[in-house]
C-alpha positions as CSV (number, residue, x, y, z in Angstrom):
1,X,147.0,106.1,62.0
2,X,147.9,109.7,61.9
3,X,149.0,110.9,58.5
4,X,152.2,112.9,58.5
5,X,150.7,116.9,57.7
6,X,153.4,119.2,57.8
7,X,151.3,122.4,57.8
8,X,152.3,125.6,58.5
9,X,150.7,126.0,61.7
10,X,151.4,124.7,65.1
11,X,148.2,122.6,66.6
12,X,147.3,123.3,70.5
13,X,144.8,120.8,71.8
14,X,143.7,122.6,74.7
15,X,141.5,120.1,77.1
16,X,140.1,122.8,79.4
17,X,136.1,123.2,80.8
18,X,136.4,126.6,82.1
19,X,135.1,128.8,79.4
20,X,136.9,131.7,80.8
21,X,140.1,130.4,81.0
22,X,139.3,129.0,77.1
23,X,139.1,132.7,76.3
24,X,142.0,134.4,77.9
25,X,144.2,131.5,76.5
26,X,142.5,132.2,73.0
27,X,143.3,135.9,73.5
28,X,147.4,135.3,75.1
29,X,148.0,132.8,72.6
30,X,146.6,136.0,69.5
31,X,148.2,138.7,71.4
32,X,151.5,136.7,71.0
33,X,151.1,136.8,67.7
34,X,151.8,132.3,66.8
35,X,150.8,130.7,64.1
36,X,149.2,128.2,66.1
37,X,146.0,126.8,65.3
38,X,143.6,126.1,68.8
39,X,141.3,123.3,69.1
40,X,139.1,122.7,72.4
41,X,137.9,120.4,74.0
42,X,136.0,120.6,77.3
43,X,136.5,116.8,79.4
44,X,138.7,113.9,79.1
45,X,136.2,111.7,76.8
46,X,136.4,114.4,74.3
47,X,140.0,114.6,74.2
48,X,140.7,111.1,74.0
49,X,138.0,111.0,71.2
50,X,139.9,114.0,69.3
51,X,143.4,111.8,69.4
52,X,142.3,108.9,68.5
53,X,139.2,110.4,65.5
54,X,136.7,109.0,67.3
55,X,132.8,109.9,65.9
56,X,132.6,113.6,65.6
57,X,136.4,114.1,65.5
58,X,136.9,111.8,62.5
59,X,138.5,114.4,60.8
60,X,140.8,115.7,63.2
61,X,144.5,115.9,62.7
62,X,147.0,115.1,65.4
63,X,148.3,117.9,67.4
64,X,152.1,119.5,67.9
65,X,151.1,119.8,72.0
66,X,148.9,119.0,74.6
67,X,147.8,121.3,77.2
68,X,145.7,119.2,79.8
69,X,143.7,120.6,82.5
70,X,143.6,118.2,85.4
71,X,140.7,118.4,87.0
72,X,137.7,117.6,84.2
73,X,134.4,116.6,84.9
74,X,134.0,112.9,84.1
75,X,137.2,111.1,83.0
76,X,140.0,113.4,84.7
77,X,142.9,114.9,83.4
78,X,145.2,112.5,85.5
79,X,143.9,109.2,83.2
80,X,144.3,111.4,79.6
81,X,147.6,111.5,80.4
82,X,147.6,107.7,81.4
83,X,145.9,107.0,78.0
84,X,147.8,109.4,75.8
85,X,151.1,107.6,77.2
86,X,150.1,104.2,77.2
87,X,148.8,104.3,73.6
88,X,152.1,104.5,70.6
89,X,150.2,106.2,67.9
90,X,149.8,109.1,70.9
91,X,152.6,108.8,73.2
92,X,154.9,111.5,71.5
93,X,152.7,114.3,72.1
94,X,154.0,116.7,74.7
95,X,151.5,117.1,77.4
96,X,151.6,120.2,79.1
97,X,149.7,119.9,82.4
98,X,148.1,123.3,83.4
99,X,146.5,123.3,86.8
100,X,145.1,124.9,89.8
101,X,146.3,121.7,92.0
102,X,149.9,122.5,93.4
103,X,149.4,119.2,95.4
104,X,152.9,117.7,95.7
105,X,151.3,113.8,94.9
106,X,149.6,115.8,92.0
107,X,153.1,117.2,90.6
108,X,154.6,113.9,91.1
109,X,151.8,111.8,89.7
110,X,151.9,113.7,86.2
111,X,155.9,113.1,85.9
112,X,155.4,109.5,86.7
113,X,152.8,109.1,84.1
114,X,155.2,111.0,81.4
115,X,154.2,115.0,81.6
116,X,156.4,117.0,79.8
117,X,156.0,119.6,82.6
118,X,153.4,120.5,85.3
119,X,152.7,124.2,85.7
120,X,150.3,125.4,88.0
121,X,147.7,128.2,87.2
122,X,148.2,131.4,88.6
123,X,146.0,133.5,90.3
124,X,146.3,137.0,89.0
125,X,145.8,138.1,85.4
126,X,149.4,139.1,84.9
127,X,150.9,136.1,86.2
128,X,148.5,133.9,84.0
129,X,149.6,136.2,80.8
130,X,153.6,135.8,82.1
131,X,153.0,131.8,82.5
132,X,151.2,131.7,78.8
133,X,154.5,134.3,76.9
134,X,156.5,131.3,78.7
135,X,155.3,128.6,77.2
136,X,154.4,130.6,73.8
137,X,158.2,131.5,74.0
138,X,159.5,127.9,75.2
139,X,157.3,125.0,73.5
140,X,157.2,127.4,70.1
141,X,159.9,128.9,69.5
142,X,162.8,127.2,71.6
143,X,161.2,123.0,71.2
144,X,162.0,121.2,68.0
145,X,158.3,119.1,68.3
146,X,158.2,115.9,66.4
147,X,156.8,116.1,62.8
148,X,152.7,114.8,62.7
């Protein structure tokens, strides 16, 4: 069971395997100045190991948000969501889904299995920055998230 922390700082699980885009989230998300602290996982076993402590992630606390990258080597992004949803001690999370896919079953898939929103990735550099101020600006500052 997740104990109820109420730190200071905002916890991001970010489930992405592209390093690069691991960095330029790291550097938006320092840039914009949150007190937000970033943890990262690279597939879907690790993230599903993070949420519930499993092995190395023992000591992990639950996160304020999810941002889930849905196309992961190994278990996909699609069946995270399906396990975060489907499992109570998790299901409050807010996933963010952040991917390249702007596949309409894609889109529709994630809402039926409980997304809190879809956004696909841009391509350019600016637009990626504009899309991370907007949910910097929206899920920090403008969302009351549940308490951990």
């Amino acid at each position: 069971m997740w104990r109820n922390h109420q730190r200071k700082n905002l916890e991001l699980l970010l489930v992405e395997d592209n390093p690069a885009e691991v960095m330029l989230m790291e550097e938006m998300l320092a840039e914009a100045g949150v007190a937000l602290d970033l943890k990262v996982v690279n597939d879907g076993e690790e993230a599903l190991a993070y949420l519930r402590r499993g092995g190395r992630f023992a000591a992990a606390s639950r996160p304020d948000l999810i941002m889930l990258d849905l196309n992961l080597p190994g278990l996909d992004g699609r069946q995270v969501l399906r396990e975060i949803k489907a499992d109570p001690e998790l299901l409050a999370i807010p996933v963010i889904i952040l991917s390249t896919s702007q596949a309409e079953e894609d889109i529709r898939q994630c809402y039926q299995l409980q997304a809190n929103c879809y956004i696909s990735k841009p391509v350019s550099l600016e637009e990626f920055i504009e899309v991370i101020r907007a949910i910097e600006s929206f899920w920090f500052h403008t969302v009351k998230l549940p308490l951990r």
